[in-house]
C-alpha positions in Angstrom: -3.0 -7.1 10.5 0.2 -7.7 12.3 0.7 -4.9 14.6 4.4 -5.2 14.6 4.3 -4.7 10.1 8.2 -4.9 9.3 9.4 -1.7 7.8 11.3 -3.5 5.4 11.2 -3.0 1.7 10.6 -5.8 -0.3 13.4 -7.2 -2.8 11.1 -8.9 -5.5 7.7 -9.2 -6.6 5.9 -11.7 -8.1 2.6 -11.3 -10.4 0.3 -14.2 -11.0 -2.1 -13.7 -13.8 -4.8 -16.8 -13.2 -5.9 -18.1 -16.8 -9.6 -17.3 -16.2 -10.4 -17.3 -19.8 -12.4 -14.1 -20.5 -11.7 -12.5 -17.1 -9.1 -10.8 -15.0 -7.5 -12.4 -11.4 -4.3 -11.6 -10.4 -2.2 -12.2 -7.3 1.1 -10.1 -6.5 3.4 -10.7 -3.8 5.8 -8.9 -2.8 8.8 -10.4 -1.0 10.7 -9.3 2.6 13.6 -11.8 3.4 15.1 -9.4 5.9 11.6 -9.7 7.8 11.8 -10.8 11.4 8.9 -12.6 11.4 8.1 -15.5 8.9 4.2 -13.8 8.3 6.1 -10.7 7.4 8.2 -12.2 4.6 5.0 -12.2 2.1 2.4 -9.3 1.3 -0.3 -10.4 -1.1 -2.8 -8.4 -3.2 -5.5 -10.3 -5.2 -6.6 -7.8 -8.2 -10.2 -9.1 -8.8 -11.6 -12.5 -9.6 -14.0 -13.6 -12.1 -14.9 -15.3 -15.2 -17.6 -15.0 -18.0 -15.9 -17.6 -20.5 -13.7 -20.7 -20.3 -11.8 -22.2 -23.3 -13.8 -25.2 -24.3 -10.7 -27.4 -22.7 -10.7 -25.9 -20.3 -11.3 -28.1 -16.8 -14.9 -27.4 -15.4 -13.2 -26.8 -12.1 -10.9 -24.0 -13.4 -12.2 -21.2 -10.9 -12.1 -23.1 -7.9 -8.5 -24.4 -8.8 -7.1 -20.7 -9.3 -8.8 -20.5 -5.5 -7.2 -23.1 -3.9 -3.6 -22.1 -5.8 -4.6 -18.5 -4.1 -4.9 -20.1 -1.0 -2.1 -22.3 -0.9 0.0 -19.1 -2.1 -1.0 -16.8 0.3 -0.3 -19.6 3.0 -4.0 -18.8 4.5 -3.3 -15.4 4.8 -4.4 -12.5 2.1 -3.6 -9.0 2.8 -5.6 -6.8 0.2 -8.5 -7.5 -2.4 -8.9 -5.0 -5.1 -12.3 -5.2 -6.8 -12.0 -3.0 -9.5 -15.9 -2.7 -10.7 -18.9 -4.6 -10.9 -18.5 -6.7 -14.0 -18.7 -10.5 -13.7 -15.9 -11.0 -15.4 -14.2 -9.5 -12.6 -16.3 -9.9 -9.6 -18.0 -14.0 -10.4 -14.9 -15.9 -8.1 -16.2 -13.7 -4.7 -19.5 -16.2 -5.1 -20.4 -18.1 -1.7 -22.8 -20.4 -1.2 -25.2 -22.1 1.0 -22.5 -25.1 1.7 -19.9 -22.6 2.5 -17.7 -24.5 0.0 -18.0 -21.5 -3.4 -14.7 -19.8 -5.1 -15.8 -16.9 -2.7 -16.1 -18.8 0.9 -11.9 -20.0 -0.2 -10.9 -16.2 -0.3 -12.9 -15.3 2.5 -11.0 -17.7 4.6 -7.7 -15.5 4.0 -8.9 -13.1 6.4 -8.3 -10.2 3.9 -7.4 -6.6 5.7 -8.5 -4.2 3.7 -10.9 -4.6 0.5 -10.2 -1.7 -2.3 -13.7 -1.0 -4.4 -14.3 2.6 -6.9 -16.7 4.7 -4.6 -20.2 3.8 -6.7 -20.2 0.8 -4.3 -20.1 2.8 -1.2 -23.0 1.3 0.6 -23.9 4.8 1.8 -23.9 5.5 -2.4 -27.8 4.9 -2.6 -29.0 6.6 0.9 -27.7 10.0 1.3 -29.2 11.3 4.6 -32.7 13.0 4.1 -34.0 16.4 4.8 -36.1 16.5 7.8 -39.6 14.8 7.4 -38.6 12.7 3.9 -37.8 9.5 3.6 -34.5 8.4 2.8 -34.2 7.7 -1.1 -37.3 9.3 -1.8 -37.8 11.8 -4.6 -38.3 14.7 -2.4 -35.5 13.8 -0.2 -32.9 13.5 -3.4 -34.3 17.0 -4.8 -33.9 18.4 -1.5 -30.4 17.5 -1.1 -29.7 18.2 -4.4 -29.4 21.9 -4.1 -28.2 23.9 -1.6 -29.3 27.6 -0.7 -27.1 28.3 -3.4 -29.0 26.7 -6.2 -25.4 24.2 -6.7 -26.3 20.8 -7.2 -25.2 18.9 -3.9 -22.5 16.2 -4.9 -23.4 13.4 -3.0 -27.3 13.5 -3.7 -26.3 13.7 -7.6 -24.0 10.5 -6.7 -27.2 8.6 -5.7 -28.6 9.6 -8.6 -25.8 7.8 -10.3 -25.5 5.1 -8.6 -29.4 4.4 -8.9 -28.9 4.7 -13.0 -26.8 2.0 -12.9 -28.3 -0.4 -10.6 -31.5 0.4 -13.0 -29.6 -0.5 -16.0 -28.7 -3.6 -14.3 -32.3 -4.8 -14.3 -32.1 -3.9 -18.3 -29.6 -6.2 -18.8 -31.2 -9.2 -17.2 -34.2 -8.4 -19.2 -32.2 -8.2 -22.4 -31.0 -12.0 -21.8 -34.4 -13.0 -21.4 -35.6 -11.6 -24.4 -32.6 -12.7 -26.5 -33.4 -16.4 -24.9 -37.3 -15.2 -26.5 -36.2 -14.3 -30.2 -34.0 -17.0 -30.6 -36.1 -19.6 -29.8 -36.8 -22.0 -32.5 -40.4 -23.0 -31.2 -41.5 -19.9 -31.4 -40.0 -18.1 -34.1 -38.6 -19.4 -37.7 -37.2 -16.0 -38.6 -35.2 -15.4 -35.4 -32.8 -12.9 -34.3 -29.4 -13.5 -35.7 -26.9 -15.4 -34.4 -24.1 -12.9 -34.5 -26.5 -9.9 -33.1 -28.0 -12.4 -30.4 -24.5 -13.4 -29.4 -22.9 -10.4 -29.1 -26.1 -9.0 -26.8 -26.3 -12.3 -24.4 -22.4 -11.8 -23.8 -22.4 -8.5 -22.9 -25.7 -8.6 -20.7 -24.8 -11.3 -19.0 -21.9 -9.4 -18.0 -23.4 -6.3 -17.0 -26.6 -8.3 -15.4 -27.1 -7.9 -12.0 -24.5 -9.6 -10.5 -24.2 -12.4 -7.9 -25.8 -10.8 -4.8 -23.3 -13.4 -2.7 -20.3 -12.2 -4.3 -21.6 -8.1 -3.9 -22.3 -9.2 -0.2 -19.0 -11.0 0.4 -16.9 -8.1 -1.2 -18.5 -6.0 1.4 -18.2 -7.9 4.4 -15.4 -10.1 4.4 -12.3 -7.9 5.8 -15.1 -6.8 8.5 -15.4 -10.1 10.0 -12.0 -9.6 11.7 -10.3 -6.9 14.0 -8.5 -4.2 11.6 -10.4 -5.1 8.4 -11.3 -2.2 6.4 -13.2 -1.3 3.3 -11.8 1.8 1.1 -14.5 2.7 -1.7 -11.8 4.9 -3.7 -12.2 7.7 -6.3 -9.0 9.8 -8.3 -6.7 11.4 -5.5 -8.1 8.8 -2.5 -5.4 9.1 0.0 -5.0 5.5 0.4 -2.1 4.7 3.0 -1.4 1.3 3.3 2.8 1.3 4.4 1.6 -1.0 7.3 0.1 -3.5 5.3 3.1 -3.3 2.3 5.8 -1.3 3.6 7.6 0.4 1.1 5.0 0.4 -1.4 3.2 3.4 -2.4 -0.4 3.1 -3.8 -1.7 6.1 -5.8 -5.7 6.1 -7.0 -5.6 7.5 -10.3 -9.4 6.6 -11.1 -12.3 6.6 -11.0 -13.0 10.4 -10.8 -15.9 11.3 -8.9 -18.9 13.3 -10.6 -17.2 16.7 -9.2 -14.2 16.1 -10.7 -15.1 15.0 -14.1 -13.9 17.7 -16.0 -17.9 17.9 -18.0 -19.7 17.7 -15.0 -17.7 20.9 -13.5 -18.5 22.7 -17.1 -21.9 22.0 -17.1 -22.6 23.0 -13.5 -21.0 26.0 -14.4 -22.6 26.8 -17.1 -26.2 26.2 -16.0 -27.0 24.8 -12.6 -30.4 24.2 -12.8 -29.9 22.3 -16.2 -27.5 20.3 -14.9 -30.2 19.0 -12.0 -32.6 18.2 -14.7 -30.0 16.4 -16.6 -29.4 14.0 -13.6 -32.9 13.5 -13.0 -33.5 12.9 -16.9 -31.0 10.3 -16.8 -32.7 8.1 -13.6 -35.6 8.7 -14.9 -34.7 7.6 -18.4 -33.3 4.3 -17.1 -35.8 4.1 -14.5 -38.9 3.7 -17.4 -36.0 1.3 -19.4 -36.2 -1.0 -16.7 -39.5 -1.0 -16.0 -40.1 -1.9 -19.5 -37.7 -4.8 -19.5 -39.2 -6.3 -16.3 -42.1 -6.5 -18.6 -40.7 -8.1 -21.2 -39.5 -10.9 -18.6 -42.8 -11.3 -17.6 -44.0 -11.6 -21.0 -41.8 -13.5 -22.4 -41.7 -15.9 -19.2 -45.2 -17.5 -20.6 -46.6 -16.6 -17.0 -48.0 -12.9 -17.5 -48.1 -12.7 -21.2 -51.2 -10.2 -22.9 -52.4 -13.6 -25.0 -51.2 -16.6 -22.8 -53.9 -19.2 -24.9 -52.5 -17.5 -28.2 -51.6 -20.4 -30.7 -48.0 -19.2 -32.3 -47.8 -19.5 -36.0 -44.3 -20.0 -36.7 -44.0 -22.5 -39.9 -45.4 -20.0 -42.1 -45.4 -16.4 -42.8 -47.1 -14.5 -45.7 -44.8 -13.5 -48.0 -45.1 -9.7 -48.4 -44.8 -9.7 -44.4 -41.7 -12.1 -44.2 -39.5 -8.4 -44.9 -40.9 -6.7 -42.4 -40.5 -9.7 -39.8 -36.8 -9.6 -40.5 -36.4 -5.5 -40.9 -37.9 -5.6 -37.1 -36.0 -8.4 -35.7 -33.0 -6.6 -36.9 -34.0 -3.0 -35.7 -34.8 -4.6 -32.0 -31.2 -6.5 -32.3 -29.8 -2.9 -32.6 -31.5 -1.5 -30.0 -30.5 -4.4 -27.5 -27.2 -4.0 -28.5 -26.8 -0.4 -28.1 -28.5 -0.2 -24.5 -26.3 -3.0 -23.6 -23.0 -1.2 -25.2 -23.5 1.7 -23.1 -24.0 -0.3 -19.7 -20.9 -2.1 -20.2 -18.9 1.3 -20.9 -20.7 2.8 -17.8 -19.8 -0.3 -15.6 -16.0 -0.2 -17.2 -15.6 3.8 -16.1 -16.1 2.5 -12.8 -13.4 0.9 -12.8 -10.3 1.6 -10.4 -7.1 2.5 -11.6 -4.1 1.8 -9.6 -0.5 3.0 -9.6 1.9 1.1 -7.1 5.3 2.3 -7.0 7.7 0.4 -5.2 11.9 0.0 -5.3 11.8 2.4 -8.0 8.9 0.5 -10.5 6.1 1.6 -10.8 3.4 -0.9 -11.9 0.0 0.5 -13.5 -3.4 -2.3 -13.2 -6.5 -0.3 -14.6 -9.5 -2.6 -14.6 -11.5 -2.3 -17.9 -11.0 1.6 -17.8 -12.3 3.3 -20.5 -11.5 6.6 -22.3 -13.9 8.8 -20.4 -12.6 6.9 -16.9 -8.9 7.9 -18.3 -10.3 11.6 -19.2 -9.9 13.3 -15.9 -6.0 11.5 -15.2 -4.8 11.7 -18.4 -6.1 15.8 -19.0 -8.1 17.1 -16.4 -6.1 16.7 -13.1 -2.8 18.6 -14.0 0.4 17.2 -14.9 1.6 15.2 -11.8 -0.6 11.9 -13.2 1.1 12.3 -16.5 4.9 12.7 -14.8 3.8 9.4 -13.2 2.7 7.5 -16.0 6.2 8.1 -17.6 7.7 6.1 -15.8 5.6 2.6 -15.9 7.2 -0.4 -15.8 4.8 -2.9 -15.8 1.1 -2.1 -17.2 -1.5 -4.2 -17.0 -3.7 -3.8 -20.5 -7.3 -2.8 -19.8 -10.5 -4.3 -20.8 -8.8 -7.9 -21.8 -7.3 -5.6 -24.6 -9.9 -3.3 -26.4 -9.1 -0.7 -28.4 -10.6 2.3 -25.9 -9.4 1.2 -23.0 -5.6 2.0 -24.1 -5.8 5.7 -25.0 -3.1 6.9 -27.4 -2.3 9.6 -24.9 -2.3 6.7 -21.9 0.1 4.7 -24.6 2.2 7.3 -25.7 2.7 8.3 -22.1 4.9 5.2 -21.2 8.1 6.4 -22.1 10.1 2.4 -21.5 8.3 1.2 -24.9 10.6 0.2 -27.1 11.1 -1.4 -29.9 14.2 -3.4 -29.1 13.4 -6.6 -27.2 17.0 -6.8 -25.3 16.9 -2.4 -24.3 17.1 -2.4 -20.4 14.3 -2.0 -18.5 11.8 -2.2 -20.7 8.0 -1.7 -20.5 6.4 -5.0 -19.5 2.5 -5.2 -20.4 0.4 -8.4 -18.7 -3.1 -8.9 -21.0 -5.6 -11.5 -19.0 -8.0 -12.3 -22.2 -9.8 -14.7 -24.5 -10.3 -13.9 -28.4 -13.6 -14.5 -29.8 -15.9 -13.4 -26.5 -16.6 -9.8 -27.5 -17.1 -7.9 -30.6 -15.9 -7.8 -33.9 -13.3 -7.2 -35.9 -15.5 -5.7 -39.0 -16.6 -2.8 -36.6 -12.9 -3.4 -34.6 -14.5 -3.8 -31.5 -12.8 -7.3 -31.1 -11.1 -7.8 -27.9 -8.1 -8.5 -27.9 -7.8 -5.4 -30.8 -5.5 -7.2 -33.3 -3.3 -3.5 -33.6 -3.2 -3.1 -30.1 -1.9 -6.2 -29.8 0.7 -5.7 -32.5 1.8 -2.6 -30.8 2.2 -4.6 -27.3 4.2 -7.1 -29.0 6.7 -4.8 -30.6 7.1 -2.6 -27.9 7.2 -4.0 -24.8 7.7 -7.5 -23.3 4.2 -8.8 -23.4 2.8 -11.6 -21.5 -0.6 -12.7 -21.9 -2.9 -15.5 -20.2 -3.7 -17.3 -24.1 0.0 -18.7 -23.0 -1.1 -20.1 -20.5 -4.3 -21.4 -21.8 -2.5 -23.0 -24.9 -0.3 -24.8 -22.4 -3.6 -26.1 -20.4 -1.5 -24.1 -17.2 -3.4 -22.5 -14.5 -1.4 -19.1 -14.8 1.6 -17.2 -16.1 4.1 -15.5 -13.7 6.3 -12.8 -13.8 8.6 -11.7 -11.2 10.1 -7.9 -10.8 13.2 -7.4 -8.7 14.1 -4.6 -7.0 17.1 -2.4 -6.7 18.8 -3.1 -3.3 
């Protein structure tokens, strides 16, 4: 961090949205030409980096190209990393490895200053400190510090709480691949799991698996190799002040909300304390057993620990009046799979940070995947002020690649530079990073990019989307934002 930061505001900015197929990686730079200093006439922000599908032509070096054009942008030298949440499709190009030579070991070489992540990677998250005589993260330690004298739940043990669900539901995921890989394996099984089912399961679990451990590690350590470098684990209302780093930009946090804010949480506590503690403890529990169970069914299905390892496996024939049943059940457990791994990636996606830079009069809105209940506590719970800010968006950045729920109507209707003229001045520009065909469908309209959402993007605002790119076999698509002098 240069300690002599110009105090310059900058003229123009530039956003780079990387064609990462089904991912999100963005690079903004803002621009200072009245800078004394030539490392002063450049800020850069990298908004995530990852990838969970490539178009088939697509070259098989695609992720390490985007970090090498990072590199060469940023002229070895990258200011702030915004990891919105813990998705792969967001998190997959921070992977180092042994060699030193990953995606990840590139943009740790750019010395970044400050890494931005939502507060349910706090390291602290999982180890809140422990009465006197329990173990930290033990039961008892977690129900002592979950009420006070009081009998009010204390915030940060329930956080723990949270934060342990989800790692837990992590596990679940990684067992859901492996028993996908088990049902849809033609040795064993003639009457597999469907296709469709199967494929819509293995993409979302590998998502929400358990992600890279080098790429979790890097994230945390990387701006703390260097003097200055700092790590901000935000939540709504985070007082983040970074006008050394990019003068003359603002930064307001307008998600994720924290467990006390969340507008249900508060209701419930108020309502019945000591429910509300059970609740939380229901709820590790729950996904505690859940991924216990699907640690089994790795084992299992591995070969190594199964109940019958000698077992011959009759798979050519069936008898008829059981052939109905065999499909009823492969169908039922398709559902299940599917639901469980439906609500991790919604949990994982209301992690997501939500960021509203205002600058020489723009404002520019990137939210992650947010979801509806990450948008709840902005968009109706915390007052008016979010929604007098979200008027005035210039440029919006579409959440979740595009779904349907992750562009509330109230979010949509909010951004009052839509317009349905594509010459009107100053109007609403909207930046989708996506790749149709990845994730859902449209006969339940769960596909991603929703076909209407799309529609209403096109026809009223200047959209720009990453497909353009891909089409064009181009590593990325920019568009540049000048300021008001």
């Amino acid at each position: 961090m240069s300690p002599a930061a110009t105090t310059n505001k900058p003229s123009k900015l530039r956003i780079r949205s990387y064609q990462v197929g089904f991912g999100d990686c963005f690079l903004l730079t803002f621009y200072y030409p009245k800078a004394k200093k030539p490392a002063d006439k450049e800020r850069h922000i990298l908004i995530d980096f990852g990838s969970t599908g490539m178009p088939e032509d697509a070259p098989p070096d695609q992720m390490m190209r985007v970090a090498r054009d990072i590199e060469s942008e940023c002229g070895g030298k990258l200011h702030v990393i915004v990891a919105t949440h813990r998705h792969k499709d967001h998190i997959s190009g921070f992977s180092t490895n042994k060699d030193g030579d990953g995606t990840g070991d590139v943009i740790a070489g750019l010395a970044p200053d400050v890494i931005i992540q939502p507060w349910t990677e706090e390291p602290e998250a999982l180890d809140p400190k422990p009465a006197k005589g329990k173990a930290a993260g033990s039961k008892k330690a977690l129900k002592a510090l979950a009420v006070d004298a009081g009998g009010t739940p204390d915030a940060r043990a329930l956080s723990a709480l949270h934060v342990a669900s989800l790692a837990s539901m992590h596990k679940i995921s990684d067992a859901m691949l492996t028993e996908v890989r088990h049902l849809t394996d033609e040795n064993r099984f003639t009457q597999r799991l469907g296709p469709a089912v199967a494929g819509q399961i293995a993409f979302l679990a590998n998502d929400n698996g358990l992600p890279n451990r080098s790429a979790v590690e890097n994230l945390a350590t990387m701006a703390k190799k260097h003097k200055g470098g700092q790590n901000h684990y935000v939540h709504h209302g985070y007082p983040l002040k970074l006008s050394k780093l990019l003068p003359g930009v603002k930064v307001n946090v307008l998600g994720p909300p924290t467990l006390e804010q969340h507008a249900e949480i508060r209701k419930q506590r108020s309502a019945d304390k000591n429910e509300f503690w059970m609740l939380q403890a229901a709820s590790r529990q729950f996904w505690g057993l859940q991924a216990a169970a699907g640690e089994l069914v790795t084992e299992f299905s591995s070969g190594k620990g199964g109940l019958f390892p000698g077992a011959k496996i009759y798979k050519k024939f069936f008898p008829s009046h059981d052939r109905w049943f065999i499909r009823q059940l492969r169908a039922m457990r398709g559902s299940q799979m599917l639901s469980l791994v439906r609500i991790l990636d919604e949990a994982m996606n209301n992690t997501s940070v939500i960021l509203l830079f205002e600058v020489g009069g723009k404002k520019l809105l990137f939210s992650g995947d947010a979801q509806i209940e990450n948008w709840e506590y902005a968009l109706k719970r915390a007052g008016k002020n979010d929604l007098e800010l979200l008027k005035g968006v210039d440029v919006y950045k579409v959440g979740h690649h595009g779904s349907r729920n992750a562009t509330p109507k109230t979010l949509w209707e909010s951004f009052d530079r839509r317009s349905d003229s594509p010459g009107a001045a100053d109007r609403l520009k909207t930046i989708v990073s996506t790749m149709p065909g990845k994730h859902g469908t449209k006969k339940n309209h769960s596909e991603v990019p929703r076909e209407t959402l799309v529609d209403a993007l096109k026809s009223q605002s200047e959209y720009h989307t990453t497909e353009t790119a891909a089409e064009r076999g181009e590593l990325y698509e920019d568009l540049t934002i000048t300021f008001p002098k």
